[in-house]
C-alpha positions in Angstrom: 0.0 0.0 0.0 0.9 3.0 -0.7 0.9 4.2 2.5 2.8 2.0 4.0 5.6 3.8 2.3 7.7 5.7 4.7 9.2 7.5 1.5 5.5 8.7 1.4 4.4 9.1 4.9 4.8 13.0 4.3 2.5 12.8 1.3 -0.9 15.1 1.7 -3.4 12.7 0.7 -1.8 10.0 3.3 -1.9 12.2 5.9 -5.2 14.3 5.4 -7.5 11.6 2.7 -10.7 13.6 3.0 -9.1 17.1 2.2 -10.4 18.9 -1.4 -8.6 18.5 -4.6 -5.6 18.8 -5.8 -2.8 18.2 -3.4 0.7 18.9 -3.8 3.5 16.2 -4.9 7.1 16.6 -4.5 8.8 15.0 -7.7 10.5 12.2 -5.1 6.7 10.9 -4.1 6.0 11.3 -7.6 8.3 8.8 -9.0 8.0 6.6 -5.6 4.4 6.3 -6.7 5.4 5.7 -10.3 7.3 2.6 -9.1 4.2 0.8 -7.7 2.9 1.1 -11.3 3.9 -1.0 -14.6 3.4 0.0 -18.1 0.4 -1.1 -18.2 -0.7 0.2 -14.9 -1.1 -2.4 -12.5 1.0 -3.4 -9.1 4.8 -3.9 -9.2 4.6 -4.1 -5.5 2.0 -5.1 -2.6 0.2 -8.6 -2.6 -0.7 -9.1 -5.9 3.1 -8.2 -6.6 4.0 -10.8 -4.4 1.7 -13.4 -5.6 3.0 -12.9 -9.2 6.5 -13.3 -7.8 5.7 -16.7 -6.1 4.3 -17.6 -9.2 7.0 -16.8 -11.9 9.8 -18.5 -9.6 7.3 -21.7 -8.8 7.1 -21.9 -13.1 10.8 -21.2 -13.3 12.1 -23.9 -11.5 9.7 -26.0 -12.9 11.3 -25.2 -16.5 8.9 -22.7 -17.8 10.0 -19.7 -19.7 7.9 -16.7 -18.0 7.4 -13.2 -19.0 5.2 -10.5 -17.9 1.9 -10.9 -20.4 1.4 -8.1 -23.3 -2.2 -8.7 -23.3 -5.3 -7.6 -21.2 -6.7 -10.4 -19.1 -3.8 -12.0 -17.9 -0.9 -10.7 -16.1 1.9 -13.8 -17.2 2.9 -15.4 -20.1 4.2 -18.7 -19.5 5.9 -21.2 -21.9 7.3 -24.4 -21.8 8.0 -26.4 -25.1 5.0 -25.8 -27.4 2.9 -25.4 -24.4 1.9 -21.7 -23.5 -0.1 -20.2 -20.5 -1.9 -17.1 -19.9 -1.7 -16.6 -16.0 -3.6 -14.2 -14.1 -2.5 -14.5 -9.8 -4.0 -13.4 -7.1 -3.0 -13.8 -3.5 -6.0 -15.8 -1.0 -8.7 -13.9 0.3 -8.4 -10.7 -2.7 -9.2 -12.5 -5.7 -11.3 -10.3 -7.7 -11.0 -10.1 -11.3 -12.2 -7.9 -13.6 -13.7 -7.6 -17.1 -10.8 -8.7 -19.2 -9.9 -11.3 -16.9 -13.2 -12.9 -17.8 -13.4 -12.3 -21.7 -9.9 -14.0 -21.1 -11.1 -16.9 -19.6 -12.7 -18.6 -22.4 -9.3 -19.2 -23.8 -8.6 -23.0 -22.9 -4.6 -21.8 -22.0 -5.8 -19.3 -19.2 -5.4 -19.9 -16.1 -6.3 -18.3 -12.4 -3.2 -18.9 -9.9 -4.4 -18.3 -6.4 -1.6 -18.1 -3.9 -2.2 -19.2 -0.5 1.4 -19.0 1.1 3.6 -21.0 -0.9 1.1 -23.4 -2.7 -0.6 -22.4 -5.3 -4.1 -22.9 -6.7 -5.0 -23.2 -9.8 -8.5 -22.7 -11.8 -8.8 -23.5 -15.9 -11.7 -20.4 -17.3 -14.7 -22.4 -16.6 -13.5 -23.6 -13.4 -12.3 -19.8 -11.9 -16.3 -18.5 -13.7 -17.9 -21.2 -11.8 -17.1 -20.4 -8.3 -17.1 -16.8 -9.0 -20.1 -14.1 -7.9 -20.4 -10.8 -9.7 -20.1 -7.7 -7.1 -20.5 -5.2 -9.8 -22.8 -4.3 -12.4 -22.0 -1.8 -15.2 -25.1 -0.2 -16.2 -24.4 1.8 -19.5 -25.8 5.4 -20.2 -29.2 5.6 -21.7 
């Protein structure tokens, strides 16, 4: 989390949340903050950081070739011989995924990683969809 930070424990929306908009950055919070993104926007660091760490070295030492995926609804690419896997991961207990992630799923090479600890659980598409419940619905302008 972000504010768990101590490089941004002086930041104004960490220490008053509720105050008006905008509030000042320093450059140095603004490129700590920039590190907890990726190019494409999503964690480098915090638990689902972590969980894709466990992940990538659990498929390394198991011989896979793994990269960080170029395409929306998974977040690894995984190879190993003509075999290829598009990973999403999520650590236990926040395992929410999102519109992409589900369009994804119908691929039969997806998969949904859970990481509980060190062991890992996976789910094909149709087995992650199945146990899942919708918490949001999207309703589109008239």
């Amino acid at each position: 989390m972000l504010a768990d930070d101590p490089r941004l424990h002086s930041l104004e929306v960490v220490k008053n949340p509720k105050a008006g908009n905008p509030q000042r950055v320093t450059t140095d919070q603004l490129t700590t903050i920039g590190r907890y993104l990726s190019d494409r926007d999503t964690a480098s660091y915090g638990s689902i950081a972590q969980a894709r760490a466990i992940v990538t070295h659990a498929y390394r030492s198991r011989g896979w070739q793994v990269e960080r995926a170029t395409t929306a609804g998974s977040d690894l690419t995984c190879r190993h011989g003509a075999q290829v896997l598009q990973i999403v991961t999520r650590p236990v207990g926040e395992v929410i995924i999102g519109r992409a992630e589900v369009a994804a799923a119908a691929a039969p090479d997806w998969r949904l990683i859970v990481v509980d600890g060190l062991d890992l659980i996976e789910f094909d598409g149709p087995g992650a969809l199945n146990r899942a419940e919708p918490i949001a619905y999207w309703i589109p302008p008239l």
